[in-house]
N, C-alpha and C positions, 0 to 999 in steps of 0.2 A: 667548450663546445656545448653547443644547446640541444636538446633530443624532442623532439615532440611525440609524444603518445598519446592514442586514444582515449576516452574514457575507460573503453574496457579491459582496456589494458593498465590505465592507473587500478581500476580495482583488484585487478590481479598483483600489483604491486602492493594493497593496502593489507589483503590477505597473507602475501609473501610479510611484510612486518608485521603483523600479525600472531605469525609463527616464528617471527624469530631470523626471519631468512634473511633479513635486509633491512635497512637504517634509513630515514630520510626524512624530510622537514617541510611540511605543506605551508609554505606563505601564502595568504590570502590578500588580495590587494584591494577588496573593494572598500566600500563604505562602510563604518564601523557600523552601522542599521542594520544592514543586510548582513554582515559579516556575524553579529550579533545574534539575528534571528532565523539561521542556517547556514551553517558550514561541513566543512568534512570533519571529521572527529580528529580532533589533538590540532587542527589549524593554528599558524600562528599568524594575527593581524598584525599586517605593513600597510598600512594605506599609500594606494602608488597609483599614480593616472596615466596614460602613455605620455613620454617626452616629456615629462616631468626632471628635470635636475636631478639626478640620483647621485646621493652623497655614501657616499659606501662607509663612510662609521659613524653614521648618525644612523642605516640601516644595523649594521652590528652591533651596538649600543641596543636601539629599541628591543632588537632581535634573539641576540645572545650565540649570534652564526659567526661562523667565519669559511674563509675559502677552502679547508677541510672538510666540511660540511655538507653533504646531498642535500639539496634543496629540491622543490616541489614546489613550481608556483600556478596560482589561482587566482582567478576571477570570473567575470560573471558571463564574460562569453571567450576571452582566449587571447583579447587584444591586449589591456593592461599588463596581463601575467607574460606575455610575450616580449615583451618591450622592459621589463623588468629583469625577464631573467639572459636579455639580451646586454643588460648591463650587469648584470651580474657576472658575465660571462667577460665580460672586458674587463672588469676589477680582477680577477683571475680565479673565480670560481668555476672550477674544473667539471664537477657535477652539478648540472642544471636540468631541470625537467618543467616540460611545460604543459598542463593537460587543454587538448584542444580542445576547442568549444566551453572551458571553465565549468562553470555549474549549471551552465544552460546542457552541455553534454553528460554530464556527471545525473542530472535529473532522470534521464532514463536509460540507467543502465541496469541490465538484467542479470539474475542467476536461475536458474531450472535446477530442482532437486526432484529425485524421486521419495517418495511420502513411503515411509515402514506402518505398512498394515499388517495389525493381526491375522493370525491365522483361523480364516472358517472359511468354511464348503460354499462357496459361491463360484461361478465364472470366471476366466480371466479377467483382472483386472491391476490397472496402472493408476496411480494417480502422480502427476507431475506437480509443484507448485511450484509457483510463477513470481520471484519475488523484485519487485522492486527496488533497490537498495536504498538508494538517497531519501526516498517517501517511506519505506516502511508500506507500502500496498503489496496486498499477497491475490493473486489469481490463478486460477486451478484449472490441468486439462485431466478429465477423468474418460478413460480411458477404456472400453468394455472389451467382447471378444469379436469374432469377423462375423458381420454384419452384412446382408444384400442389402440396406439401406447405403453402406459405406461405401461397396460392389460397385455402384451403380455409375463409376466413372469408366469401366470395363474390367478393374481388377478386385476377382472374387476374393481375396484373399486380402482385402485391408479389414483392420477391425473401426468399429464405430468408436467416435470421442465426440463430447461435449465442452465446450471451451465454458469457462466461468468466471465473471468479474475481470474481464477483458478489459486491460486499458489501451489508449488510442496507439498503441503502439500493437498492434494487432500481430504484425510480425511473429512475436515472438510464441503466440499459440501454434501460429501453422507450422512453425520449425519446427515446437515440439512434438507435435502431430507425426511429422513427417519424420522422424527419431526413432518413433515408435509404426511406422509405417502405417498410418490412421489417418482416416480422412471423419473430419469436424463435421457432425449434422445437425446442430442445435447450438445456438448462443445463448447465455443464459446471465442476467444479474440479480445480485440476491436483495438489491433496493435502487432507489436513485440515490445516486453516492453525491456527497458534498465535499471530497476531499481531492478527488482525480475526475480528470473528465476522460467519460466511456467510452471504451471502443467498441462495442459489444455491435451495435446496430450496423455500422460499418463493415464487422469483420463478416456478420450473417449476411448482410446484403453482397459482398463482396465473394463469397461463397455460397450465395444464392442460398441459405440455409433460414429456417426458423430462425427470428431470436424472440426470447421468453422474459420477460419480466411478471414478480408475481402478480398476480390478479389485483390486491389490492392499490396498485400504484394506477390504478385508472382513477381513482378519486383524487390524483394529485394533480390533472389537468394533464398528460402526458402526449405531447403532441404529435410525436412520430407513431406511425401503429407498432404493434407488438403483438403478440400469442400472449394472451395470459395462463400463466401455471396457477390451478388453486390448490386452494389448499388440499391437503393430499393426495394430489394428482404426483403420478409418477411417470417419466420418460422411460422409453427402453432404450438402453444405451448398449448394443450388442450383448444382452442378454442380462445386463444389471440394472436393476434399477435406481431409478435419480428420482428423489419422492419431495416434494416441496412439501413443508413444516411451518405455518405460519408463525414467528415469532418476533410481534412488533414489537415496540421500545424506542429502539433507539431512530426509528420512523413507524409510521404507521404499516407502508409494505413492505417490510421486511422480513423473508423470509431466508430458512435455512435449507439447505438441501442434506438428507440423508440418503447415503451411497451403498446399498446393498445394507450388509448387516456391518460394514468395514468402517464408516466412518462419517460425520458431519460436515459440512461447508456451514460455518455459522457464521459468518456476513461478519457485523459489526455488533452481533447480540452477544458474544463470547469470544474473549482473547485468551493468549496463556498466562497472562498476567494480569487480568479485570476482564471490566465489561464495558459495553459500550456509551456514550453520552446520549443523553435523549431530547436537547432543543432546539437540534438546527435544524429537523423539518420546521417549526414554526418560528423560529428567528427569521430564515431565509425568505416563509412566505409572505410577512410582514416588511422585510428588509429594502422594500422598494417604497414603501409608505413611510418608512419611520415611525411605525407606528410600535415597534419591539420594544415593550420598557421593559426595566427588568422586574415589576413582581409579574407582568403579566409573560415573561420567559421563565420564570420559575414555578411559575403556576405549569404550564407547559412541556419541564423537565419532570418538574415532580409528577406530572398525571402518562409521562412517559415511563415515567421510572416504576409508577405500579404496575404499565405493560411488563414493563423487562424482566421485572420480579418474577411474571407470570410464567413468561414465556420460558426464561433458565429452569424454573422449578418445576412449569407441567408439564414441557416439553423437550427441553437439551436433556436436563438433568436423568430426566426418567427412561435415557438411554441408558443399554450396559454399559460397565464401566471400564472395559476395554474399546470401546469404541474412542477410535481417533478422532479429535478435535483440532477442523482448520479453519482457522481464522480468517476474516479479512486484510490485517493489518500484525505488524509489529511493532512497534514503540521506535519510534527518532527521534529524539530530544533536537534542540535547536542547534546545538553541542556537536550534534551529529553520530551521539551514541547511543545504543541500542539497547541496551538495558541487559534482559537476559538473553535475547536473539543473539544468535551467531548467523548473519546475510552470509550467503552460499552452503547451508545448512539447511533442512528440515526445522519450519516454525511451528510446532505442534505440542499438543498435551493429547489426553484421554479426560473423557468425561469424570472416570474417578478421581484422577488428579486434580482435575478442575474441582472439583467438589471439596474435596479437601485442603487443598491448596493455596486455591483464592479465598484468603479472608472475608468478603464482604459475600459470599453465598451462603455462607454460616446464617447469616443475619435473619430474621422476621422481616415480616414483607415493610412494616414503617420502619424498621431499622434502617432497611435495606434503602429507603427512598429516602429518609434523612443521608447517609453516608454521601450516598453518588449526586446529590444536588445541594450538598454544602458549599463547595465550589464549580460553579461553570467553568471551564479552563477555555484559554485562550480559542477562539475559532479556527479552520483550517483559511488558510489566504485564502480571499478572492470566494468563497464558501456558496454565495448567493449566485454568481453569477455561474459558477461552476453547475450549482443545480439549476439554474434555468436551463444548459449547455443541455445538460443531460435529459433535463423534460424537453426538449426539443423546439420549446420557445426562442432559443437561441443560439449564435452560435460564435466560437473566433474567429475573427476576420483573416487570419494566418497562421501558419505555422511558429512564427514569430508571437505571435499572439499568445498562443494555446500554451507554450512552454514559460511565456510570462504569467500565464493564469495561473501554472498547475506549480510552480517555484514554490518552495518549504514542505515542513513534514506534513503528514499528516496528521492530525489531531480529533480524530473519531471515539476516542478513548473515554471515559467517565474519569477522574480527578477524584479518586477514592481512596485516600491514603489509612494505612490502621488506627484503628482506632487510638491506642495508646500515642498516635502522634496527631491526635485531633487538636490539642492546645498548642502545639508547638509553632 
C-alpha cells in the first residue's frame, strides 16, 4: 500500500528520524543534475520517469533496498515518485511513502520558533523566526506590547507586530501573528534579496500596512513604491523599538534592524557561521549585458567586502555582547544538510559569540577582504531574475513559474573557509 503525505508532514517525519523515532529511505527519482544540485539530506538517486519499465533488481542492486525497507519517494513535482512507488508497491514493498507535490512542495515548508532573548527591562516583547527549511531563508515577526495602532480593527487588546523578510508565502507571518494574537502594522526587508523572491510588498499591501525597505535601495532603481527606513530611524512597534542600522556589504542597502536592547536582525551581513558574499548586487546589474567578467566582479566583491568589514566592526560588532544575533539565512548545502542549523530550532548566536567564534572577524580589514573573495561561491539559481522580481521591474508569470524561479538553496553566504585550509 502507498500513503501519500504532505510536505509538512514528510518533515515532521524527517525530524521523527532524526531523533531516532523512525527509519526510512528517500529515493529521488529525477535527473541526476537536479538530483545533484539539491535534494533532501541522506537521498538516495534512482532515476525513474512515470511508466518507465520498472525492473525491481536492477532498482535493488543500484539501491541497496529491499521489500523490508520503508521507502520515501521523490521528485520534482509528485508524478515520477508516484508512479514508482506504485511499482514498488506491486513488487511487494509494504512501506511506501510518496511526498506530494515532491520538491516543488517540499520548497516551501515552514517551521516558527520562538527566539530565547536575554533578560532586560524593556516591554513585552516576542520574537518569532520564520524558518524556511529546504532554502535555509530565515524571517522574523517581532512582536511588541498592545498597541492602538494594532486596536484599530476594534479590538483594543492586540499587541503591535512587524513582519520582516517575508517571503511570498506571506501566510505564514499572519498565522504567527494571529498565535500571538497581533495584528502586523509595518512590513519590512532588510535589502533586495537575490536568493528568494519577496513577499513583503504583497503581505503590506494585502493588510493595507506600510512596507519599508531601507532608504538606500532607491539608488537601485526600485520600482514599486516603498517607505524608506534611514538610517537610524526607528519604528514603534507597541512600545519597542525597531532602529534601522545601515550595514552595507553584502549590497549597498542593506541594512540591520536592532530590537530594543534584545537583539539584531542582520539580513545577510552576519550569519552564525560567517558572513555574507558581496557580488551579486553587481553581477546581477550587469547580468542582462554580459558585461560581468570576472576581474571586474572581483573588483566589485572585494570593494563590498571593505563595506562589510565596516559595517560587522563599527556597527554589529559594537553591540553588547549578549545581544541576540538573527540572521537571514542558514547554510543548505546541495546535499540538503545544514551544517550546524538544527530546522525547527532557534537559528541564533550573540554578538560575542559571533566575535569570537567566527574566525574570519578576528581578521584586519585586508585580511578580511582577501579571505571572503578568494573564492565567489557558486550564485543562488535564477539570482538575476529573482532581483529584478524583487525591484519590481519584473515579475513570474505564475505560480508555476515563481517555485521554478525560487528551486535550490540559498547561497547568500561568503566562501571563507580557515585559514589553515586555504592550501587545501
Amino acid at each position: 500500500m502507498v500513503t501519500v503525505v504532505s510536505a509538512e508532514t514528510f518533515r515532521d517525519m524527517v525530524d521523527e528520524r532524526r531523533r531516532g523515532e523512525r527509519s526510512f529511505t528517500v529515493v529521488d527519482t529525477r535527473e541526476a543534475e537536479s538530483y545533484e544540485g539539491w535534494r533532501v539530506a541522506d537521498a538516495l538517486h534512482y532515476f525513474y520517469k512515470p511508466f518507465h519499465e520498472f525492473d525491481v533488481e536492477a532498482f535493488e542492486r543500484e539501491t541497496g533496498l529491499g521489500p523490508d525497507d520503508a521507502v520515501v519517494t521523490m521528485c520534482a513535482v509528485g508524478k515520477a515518485s508516484t508512479d514508482l512507488a506504485d511499482a514498488l508497491a506491486t513488487a511487494g514493498y509494504d512501506d511506501v511513502t510518496v511526498v506530494e507535490d515532491g520538491m516543488h512542495g517540499w520548497s516551501g515548508v515552514y517551521d516558527r520558533v520562538a527566539v530565547p532573548l536575554p533578560d532586560v527591562e524593556e516591554g513585552p516583547l516576542d520574537v518569532i523566526q520564520v524558518q524556511r527549511r529546504a532554502k535555509g531563508c530565515l524571517g522574523y515577526l517581532i512582536v511588541g506590547g498592545v498597541s492602538e495602532r494594532a486596536g484599530e480593527d476594534g479590538n483594543a487588546d492586540r499587541r503591535a507586530a512587524v513582519a520582516v523578510d517575508v517571503s511570498r508565502h506571506g501566510a505564514e507571518w499572519r498565522r504567527a501573528a494571529e498565535d500571538l494574537d497581533a495584528a502586523i502594522v509595518g512590513v519590512l526587508d532588510t535589502h533586495v534579496h537575490a536568493d528568494h523572491l519577496s513577499g513583503g510588498r504583497a503581505l503590506a499591501d494585502d493588510l493595507g500596512v506600510p512596507y519599508y525597505l531601507p532608504a538606500a535601495a532607491a539608488a537601485r532603481d526600485v520600482a514599486d513604491g516603498f517607505e524608506p527606513i534611514a538610517r537610524n530611524e526607528a519604528l514603534d512597534v507597541g512600545g519597542v523599538d525597531v532602529k534601522a542600522l545601515a550595514t552595507p556589504g553584502h549590497t549597498d542597502d542593506m541594512a540591520s534592524y536592532l530590537v530594543g536592547r534584545s537583539a539584531v536582525l542582520t539580513g545577510d551581513t552576519l550569519f552564525t557561521e560567517g558572513v555574507g558574499r558581496t557580488e551579486l548586487q553587481f553581477a546581477a546589474d550587469d547580468a542582462d549585458t554580459e558585461a560581468a567578467d570576472a576581474d571586474a566582479e572581483a573588483a566589485a566583491a572585494a570593494a563590498g567586502a571593505g563595506k562589510l568589514y565596516d559595517s560587522l566592526h563599527a556597527t554589529l560588532l559594537a553591540e553588547p555582547d549578549d545581544v541576540v544575533v538573527l540572521p537571514g539565512h542558514f547554510t543548505v548545502e546541495s546535499d540538503g544538510t545544514t551544517g550546524g542549523a538544527v530546522p525547527g530550532e532557534p537559528v541564533v548566536t550573540t554578538v560575542g559569540d559571533a566575535r569570537v567564534g567566527i574566525d574570519v572577524l578576528g581578521l584586519d580589514r585586508e585580511a578580511f577582504v582577501d579571505r571572503i573573495t578568494a573564492t565567489l561561491p557558486e550564485k543562488p539559481p535564477n539570482y538575476a531574475a529573482i532581483i529584478a522580481a524583487n525591484r519590481g521591474v519584473d515579475a513570474p508569470e505564475d505560480e508555476t513559474a515563481a517555485i521554478e524561479l525560487e528551486l535550490g538553496p540559498n547561497r547568500c553566504a561568503a566562501e571563507a573557509p580557515p585559514e589553515s585550509n586555504a592550501d587545501d
